[in-house]
PDB file with SEQRES, HELIX, SHEET and CRYST1 records, atoms N, CA, C and O in Angstrom:
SEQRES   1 A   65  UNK UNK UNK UNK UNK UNK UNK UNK UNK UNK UNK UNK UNK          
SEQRES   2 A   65  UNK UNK UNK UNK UNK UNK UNK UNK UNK UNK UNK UNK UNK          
SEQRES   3 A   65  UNK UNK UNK UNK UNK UNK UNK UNK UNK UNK UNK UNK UNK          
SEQRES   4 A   65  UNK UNK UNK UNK UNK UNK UNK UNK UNK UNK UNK UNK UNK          
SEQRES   5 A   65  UNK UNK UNK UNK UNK UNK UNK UNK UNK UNK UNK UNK UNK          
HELIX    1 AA1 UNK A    3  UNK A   11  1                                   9    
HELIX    2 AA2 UNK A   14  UNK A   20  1                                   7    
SHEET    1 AA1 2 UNK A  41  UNK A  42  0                                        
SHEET    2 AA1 2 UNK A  47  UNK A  48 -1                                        
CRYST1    1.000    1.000    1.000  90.00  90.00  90.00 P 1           1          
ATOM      1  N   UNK A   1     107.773 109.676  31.702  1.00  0.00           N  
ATOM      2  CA  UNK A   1     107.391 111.060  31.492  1.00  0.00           C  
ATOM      3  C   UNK A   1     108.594 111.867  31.054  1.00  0.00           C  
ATOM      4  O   UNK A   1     109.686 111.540  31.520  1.00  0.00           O  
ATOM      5  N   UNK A   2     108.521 112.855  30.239  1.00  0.00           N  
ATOM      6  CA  UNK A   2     109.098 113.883  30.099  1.00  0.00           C  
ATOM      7  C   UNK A   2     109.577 114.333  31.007  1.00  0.00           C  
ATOM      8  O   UNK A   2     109.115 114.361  32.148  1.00  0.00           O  
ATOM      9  N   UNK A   3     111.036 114.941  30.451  1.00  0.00           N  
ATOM     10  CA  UNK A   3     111.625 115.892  31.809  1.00  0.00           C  
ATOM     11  C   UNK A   3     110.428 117.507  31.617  1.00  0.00           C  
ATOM     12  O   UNK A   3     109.879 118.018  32.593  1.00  0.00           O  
ATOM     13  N   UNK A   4     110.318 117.859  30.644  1.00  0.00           N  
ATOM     14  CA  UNK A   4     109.939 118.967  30.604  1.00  0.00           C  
ATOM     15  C   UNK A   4     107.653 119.267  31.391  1.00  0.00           C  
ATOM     16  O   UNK A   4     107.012 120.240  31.788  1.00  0.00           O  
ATOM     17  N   UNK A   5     107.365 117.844  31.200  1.00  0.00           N  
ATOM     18  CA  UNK A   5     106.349 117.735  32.295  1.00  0.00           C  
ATOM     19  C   UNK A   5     106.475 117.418  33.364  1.00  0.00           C  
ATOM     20  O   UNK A   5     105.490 117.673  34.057  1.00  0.00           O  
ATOM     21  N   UNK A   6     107.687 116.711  34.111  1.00  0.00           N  
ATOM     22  CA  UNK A   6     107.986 117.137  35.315  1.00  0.00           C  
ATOM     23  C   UNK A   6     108.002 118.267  36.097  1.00  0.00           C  
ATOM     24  O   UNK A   6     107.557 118.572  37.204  1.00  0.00           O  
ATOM     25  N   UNK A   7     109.087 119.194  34.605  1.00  0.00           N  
ATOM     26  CA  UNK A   7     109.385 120.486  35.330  1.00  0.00           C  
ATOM     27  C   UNK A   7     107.908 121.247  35.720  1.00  0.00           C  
ATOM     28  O   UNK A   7     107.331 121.432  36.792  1.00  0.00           O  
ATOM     29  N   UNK A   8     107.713 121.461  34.846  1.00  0.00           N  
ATOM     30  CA  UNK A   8     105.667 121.818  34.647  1.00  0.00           C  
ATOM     31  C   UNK A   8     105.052 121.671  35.570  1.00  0.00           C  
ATOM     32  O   UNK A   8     104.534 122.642  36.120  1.00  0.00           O  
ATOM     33  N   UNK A   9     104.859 119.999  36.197  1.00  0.00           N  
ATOM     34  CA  UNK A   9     104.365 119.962  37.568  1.00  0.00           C  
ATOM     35  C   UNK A   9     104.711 120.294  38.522  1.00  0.00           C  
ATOM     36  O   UNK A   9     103.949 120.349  39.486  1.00  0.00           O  
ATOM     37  N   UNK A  10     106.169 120.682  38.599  1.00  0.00           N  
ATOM     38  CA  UNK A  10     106.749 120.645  40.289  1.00  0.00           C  
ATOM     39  C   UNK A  10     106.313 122.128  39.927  1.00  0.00           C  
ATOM     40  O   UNK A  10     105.330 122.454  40.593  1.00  0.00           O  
ATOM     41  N   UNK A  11     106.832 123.289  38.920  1.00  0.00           N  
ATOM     42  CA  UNK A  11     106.092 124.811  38.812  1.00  0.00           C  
ATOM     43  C   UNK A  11     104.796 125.147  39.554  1.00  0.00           C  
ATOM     44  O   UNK A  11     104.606 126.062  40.355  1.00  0.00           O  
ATOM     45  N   UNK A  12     103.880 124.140  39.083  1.00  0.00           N  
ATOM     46  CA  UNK A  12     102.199 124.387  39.249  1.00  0.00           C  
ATOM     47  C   UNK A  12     102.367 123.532  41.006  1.00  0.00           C  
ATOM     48  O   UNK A  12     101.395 123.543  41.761  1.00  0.00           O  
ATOM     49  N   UNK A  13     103.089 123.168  41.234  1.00  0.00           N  
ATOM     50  CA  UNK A  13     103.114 122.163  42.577  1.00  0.00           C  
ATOM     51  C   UNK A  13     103.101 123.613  43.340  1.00  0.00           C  
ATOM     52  O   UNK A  13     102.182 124.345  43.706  1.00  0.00           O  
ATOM     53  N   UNK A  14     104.645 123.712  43.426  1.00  0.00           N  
ATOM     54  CA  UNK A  14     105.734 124.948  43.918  1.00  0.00           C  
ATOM     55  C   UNK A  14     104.801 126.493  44.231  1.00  0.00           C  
ATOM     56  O   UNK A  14     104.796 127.164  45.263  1.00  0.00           O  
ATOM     57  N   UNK A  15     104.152 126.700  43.101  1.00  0.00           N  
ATOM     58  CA  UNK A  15     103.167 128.211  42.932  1.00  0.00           C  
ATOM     59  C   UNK A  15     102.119 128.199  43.978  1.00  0.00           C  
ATOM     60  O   UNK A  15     101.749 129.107  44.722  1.00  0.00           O  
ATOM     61  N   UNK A  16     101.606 126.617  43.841  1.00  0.00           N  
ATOM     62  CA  UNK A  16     100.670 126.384  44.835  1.00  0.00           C  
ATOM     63  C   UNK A  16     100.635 126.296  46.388  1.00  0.00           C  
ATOM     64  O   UNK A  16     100.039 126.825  47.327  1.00  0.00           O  
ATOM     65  N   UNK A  17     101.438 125.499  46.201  1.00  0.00           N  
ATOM     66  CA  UNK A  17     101.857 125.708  47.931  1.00  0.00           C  
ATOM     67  C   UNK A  17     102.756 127.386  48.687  1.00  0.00           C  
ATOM     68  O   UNK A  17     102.877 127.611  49.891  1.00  0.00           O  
ATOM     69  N   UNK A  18     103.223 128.258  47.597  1.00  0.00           N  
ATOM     70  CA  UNK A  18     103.691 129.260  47.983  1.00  0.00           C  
ATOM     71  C   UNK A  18     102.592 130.302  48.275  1.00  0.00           C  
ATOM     72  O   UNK A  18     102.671 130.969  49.307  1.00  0.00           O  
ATOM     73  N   UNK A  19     101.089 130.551  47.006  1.00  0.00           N  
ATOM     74  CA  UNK A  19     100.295 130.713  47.316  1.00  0.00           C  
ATOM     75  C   UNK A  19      99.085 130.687  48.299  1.00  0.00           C  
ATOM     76  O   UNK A  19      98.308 131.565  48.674  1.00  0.00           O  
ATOM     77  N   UNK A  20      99.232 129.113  48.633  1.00  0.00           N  
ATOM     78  CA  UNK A  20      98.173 128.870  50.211  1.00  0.00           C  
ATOM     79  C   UNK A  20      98.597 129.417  51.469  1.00  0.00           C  
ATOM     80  O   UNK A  20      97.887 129.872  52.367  1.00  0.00           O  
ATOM     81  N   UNK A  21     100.863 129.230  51.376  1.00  0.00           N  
ATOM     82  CA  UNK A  21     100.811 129.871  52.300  1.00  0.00           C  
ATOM     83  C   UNK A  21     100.982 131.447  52.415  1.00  0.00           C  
ATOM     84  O   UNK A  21     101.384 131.978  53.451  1.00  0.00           O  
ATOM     85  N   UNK A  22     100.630 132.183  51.216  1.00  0.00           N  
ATOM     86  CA  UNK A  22     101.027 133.687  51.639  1.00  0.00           C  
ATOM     87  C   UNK A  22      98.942 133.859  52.289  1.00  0.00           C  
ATOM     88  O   UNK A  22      98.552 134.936  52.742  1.00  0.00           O  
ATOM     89  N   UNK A  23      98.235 132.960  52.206  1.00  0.00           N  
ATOM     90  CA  UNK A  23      96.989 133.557  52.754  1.00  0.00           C  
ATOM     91  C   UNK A  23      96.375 133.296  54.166  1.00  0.00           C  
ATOM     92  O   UNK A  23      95.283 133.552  54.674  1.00  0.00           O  
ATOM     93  N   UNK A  24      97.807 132.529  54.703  1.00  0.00           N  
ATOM     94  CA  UNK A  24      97.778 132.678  55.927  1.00  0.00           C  
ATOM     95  C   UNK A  24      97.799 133.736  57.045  1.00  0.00           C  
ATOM     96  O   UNK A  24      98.849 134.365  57.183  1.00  0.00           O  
ATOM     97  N   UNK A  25      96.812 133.992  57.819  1.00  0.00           N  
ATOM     98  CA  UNK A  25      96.552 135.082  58.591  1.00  0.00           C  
ATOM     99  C   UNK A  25      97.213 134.603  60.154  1.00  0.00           C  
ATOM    100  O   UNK A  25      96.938 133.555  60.737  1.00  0.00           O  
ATOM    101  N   UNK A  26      98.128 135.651  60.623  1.00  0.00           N  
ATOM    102  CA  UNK A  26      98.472 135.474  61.705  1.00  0.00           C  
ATOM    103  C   UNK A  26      98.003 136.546  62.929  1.00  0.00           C  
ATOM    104  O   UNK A  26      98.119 137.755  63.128  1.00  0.00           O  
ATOM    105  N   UNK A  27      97.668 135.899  63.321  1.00  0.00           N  
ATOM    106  CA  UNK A  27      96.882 136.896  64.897  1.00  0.00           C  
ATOM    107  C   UNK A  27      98.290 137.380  65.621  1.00  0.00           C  
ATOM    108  O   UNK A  27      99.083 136.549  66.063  1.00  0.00           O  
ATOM    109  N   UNK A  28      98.455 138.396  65.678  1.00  0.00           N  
ATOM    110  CA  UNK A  28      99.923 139.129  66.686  1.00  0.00           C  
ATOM    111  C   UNK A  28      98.932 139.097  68.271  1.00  0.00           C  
ATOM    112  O   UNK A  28      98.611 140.281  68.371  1.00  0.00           O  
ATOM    113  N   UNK A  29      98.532 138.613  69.073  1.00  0.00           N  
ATOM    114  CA  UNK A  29      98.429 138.896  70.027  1.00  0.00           C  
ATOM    115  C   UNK A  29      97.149 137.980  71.021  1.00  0.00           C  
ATOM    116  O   UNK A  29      96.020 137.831  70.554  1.00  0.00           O  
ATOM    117  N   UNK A  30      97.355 137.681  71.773  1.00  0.00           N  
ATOM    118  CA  UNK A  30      95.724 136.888  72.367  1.00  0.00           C  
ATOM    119  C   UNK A  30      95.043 137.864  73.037  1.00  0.00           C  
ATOM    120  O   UNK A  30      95.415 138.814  73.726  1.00  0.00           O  
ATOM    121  N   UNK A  31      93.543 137.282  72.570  1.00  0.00           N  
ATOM    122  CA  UNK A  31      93.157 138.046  73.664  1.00  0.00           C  
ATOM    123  C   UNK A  31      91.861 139.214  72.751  1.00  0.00           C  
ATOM    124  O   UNK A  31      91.276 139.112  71.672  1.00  0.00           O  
ATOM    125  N   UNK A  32      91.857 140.201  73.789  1.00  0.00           N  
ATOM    126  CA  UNK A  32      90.740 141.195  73.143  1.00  0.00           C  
ATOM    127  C   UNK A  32      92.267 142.470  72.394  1.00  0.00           C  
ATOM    128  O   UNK A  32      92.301 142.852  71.224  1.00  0.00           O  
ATOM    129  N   UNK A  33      92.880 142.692  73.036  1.00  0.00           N  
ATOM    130  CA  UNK A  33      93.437 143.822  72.906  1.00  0.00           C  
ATOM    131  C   UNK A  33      94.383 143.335  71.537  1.00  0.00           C  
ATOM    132  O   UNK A  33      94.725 144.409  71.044  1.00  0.00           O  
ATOM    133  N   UNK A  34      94.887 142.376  70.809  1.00  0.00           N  
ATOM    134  CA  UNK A  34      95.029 142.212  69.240  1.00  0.00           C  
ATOM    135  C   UNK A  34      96.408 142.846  69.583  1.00  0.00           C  
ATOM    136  O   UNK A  34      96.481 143.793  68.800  1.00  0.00           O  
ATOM    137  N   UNK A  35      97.266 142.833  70.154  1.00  0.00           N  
ATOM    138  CA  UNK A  35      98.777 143.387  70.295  1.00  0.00           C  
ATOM    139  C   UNK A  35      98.748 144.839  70.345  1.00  0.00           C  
ATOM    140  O   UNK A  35      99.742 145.412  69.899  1.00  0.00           O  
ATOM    141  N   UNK A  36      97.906 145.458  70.751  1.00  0.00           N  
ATOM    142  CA  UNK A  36      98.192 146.713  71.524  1.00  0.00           C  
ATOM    143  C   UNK A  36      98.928 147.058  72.440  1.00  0.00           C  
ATOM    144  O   UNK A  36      98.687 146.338  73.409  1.00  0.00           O  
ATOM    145  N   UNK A  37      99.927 147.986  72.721  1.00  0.00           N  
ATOM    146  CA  UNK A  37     100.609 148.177  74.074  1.00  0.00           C  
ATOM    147  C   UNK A  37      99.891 149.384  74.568  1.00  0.00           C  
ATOM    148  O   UNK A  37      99.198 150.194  73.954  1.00  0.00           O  
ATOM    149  N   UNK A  38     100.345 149.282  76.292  1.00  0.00           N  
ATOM    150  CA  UNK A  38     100.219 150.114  77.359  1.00  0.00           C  
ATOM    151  C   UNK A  38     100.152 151.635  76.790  1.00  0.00           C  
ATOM    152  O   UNK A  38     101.177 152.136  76.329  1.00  0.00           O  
ATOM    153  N   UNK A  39      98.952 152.351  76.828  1.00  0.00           N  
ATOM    154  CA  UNK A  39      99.167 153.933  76.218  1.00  0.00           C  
ATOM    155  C   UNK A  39      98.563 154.020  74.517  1.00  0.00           C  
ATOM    156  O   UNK A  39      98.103 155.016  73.959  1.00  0.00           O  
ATOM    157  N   UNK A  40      98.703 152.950  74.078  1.00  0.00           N  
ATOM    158  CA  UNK A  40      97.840 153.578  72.603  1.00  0.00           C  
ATOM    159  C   UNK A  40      97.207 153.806  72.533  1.00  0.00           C  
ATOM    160  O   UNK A  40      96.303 153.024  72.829  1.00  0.00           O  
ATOM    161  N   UNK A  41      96.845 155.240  72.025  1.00  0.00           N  
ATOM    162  CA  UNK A  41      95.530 156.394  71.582  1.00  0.00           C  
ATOM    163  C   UNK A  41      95.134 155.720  70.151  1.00  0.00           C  
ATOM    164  O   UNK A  41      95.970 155.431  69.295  1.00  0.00           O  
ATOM    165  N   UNK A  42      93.775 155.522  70.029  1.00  0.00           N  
ATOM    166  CA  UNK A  42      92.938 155.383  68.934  1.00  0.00           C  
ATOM    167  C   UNK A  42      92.803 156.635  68.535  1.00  0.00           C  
ATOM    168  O   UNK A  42      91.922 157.141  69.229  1.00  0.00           O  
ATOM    169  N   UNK A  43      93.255 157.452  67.716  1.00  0.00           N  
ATOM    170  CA  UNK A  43      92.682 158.944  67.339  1.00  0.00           C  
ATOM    171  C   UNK A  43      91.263 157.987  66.929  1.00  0.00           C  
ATOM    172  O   UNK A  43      90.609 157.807  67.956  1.00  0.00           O  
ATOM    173  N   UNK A  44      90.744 157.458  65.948  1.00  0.00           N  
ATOM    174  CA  UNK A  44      89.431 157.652  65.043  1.00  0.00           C  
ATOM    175  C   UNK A  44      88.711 157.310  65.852  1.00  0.00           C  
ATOM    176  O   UNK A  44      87.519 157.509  65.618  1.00  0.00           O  
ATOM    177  N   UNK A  45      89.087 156.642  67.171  1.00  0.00           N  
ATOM    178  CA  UNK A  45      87.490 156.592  68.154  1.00  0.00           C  
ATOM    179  C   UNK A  45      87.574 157.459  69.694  1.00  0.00           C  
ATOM    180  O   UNK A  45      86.776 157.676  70.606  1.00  0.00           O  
ATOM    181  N   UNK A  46      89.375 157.893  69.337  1.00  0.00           N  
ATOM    182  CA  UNK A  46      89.258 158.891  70.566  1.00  0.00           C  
ATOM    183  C   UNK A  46      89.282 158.276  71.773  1.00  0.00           C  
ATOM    184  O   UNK A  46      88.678 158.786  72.717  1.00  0.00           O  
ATOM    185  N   UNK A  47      90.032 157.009  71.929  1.00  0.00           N  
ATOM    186  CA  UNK A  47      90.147 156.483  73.100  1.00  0.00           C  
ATOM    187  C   UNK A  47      91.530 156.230  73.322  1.00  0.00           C  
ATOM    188  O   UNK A  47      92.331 156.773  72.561  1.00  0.00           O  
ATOM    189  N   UNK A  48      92.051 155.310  74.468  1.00  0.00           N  
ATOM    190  CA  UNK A  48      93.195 154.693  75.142  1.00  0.00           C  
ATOM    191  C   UNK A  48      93.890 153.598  75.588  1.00  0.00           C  
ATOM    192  O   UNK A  48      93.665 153.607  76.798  1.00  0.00           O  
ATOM    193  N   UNK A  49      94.493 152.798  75.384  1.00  0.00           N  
ATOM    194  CA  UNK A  49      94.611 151.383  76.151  1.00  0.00           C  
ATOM    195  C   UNK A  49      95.263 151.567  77.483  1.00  0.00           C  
ATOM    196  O   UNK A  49      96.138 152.412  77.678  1.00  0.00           O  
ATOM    197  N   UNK A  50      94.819 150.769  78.373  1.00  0.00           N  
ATOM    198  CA  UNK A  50      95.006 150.997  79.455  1.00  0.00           C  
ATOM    199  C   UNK A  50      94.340 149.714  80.504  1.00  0.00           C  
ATOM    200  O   UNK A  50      93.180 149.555  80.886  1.00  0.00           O  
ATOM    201  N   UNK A  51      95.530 148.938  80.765  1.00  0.00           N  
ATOM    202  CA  UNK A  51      95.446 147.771  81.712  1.00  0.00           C  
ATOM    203  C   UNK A  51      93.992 146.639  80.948  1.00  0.00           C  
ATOM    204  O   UNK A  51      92.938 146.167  81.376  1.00  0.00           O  
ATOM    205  N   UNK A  52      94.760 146.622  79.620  1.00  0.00           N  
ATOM    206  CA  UNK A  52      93.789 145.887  78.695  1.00  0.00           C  
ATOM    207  C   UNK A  52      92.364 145.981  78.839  1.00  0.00           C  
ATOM    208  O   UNK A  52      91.554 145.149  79.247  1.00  0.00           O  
ATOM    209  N   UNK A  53      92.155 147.632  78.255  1.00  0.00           N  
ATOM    210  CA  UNK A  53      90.840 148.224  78.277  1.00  0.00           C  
ATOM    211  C   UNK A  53      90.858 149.176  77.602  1.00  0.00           C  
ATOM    212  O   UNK A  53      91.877 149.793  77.292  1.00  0.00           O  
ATOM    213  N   UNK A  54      89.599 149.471  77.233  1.00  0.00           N  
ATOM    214  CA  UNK A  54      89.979 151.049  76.240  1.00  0.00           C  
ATOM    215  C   UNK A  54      89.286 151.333  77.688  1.00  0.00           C  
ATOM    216  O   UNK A  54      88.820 150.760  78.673  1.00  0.00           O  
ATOM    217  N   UNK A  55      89.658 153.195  76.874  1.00  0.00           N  
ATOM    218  CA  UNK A  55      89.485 153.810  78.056  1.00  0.00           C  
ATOM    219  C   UNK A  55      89.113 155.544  77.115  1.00  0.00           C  
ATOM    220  O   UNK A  55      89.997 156.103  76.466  1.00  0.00           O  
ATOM    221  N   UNK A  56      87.946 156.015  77.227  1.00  0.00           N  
ATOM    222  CA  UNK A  56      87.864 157.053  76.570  1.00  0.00           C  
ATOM    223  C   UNK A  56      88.177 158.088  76.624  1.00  0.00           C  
ATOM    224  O   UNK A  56      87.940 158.513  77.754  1.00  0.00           O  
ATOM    225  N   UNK A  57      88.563 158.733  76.074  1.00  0.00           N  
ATOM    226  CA  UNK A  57      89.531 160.307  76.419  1.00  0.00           C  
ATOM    227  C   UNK A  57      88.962 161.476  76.901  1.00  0.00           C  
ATOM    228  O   UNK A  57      87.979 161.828  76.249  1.00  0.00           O  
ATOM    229  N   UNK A  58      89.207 162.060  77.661  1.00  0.00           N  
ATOM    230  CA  UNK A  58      88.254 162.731  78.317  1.00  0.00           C  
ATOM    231  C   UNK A  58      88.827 164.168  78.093  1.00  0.00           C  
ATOM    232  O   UNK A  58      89.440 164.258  77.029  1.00  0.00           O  
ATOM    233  N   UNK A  59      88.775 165.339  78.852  1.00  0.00           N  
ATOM    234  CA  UNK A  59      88.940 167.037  78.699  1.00  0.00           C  
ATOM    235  C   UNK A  59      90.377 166.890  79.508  1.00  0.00           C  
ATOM    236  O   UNK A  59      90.479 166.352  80.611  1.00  0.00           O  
ATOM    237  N   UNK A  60      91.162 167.307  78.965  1.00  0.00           N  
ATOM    238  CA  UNK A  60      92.768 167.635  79.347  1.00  0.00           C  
ATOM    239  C   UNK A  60      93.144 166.165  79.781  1.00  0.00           C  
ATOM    240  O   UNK A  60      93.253 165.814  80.955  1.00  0.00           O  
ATOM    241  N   UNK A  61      93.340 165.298  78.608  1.00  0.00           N  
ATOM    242  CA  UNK A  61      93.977 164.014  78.900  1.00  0.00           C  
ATOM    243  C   UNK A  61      95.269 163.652  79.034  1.00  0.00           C  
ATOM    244  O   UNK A  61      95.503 163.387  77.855  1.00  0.00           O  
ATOM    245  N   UNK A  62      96.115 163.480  79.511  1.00  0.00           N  
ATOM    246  CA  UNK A  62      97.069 163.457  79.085  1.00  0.00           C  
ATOM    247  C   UNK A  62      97.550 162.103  78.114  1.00  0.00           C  
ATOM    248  O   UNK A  62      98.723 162.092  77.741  1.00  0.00           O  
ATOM    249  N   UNK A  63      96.842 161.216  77.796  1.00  0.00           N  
ATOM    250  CA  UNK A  63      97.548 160.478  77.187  1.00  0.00           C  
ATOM    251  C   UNK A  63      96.902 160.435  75.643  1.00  0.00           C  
ATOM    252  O   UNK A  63      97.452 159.861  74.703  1.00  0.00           O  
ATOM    253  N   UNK A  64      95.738 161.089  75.570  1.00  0.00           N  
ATOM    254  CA  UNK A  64      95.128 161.438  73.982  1.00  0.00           C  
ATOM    255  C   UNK A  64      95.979 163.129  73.907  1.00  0.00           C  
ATOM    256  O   UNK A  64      95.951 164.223  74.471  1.00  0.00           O  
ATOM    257  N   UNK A  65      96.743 162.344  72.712  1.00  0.00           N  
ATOM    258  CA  UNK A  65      97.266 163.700  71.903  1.00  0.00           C  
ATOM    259  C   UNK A  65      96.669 164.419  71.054  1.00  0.00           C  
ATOM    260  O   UNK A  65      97.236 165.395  70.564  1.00  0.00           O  
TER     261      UNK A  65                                                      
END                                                                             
């Protein structure tokens, strides 16, 4: 073979395997809570984490800002 269809294949090799792995999905966290820490406010549903639970925000909360 050609050097220059070598090069060709290891390219289309190389692209490929760089490609499969950028569509790897990595989970940050087990579990229900998905890497949430202690205290994060959901503004868009208006809730709280709290001892791996939401927790909904209620009238003078202090931890929904």
């Amino acid at each position: 073979m050609k050097r220059s269809s070598w090069l060709t294949t290891g390219t289309f090799l190389l692209l490929g395997l760089m490609m499969s792995a950028a569509g790897c999905v990595v989970h940050d966290g087990p579990g229900y809570n998905g890497g949430y820490h202690e205290g994060y406010w959901d503004r868009e549903h208006n809730r709280w984490w709290h001892e791996n639970a939401w927790h909904d925000c209620g009238e003078g909360d202090a931890h929904c800002r």
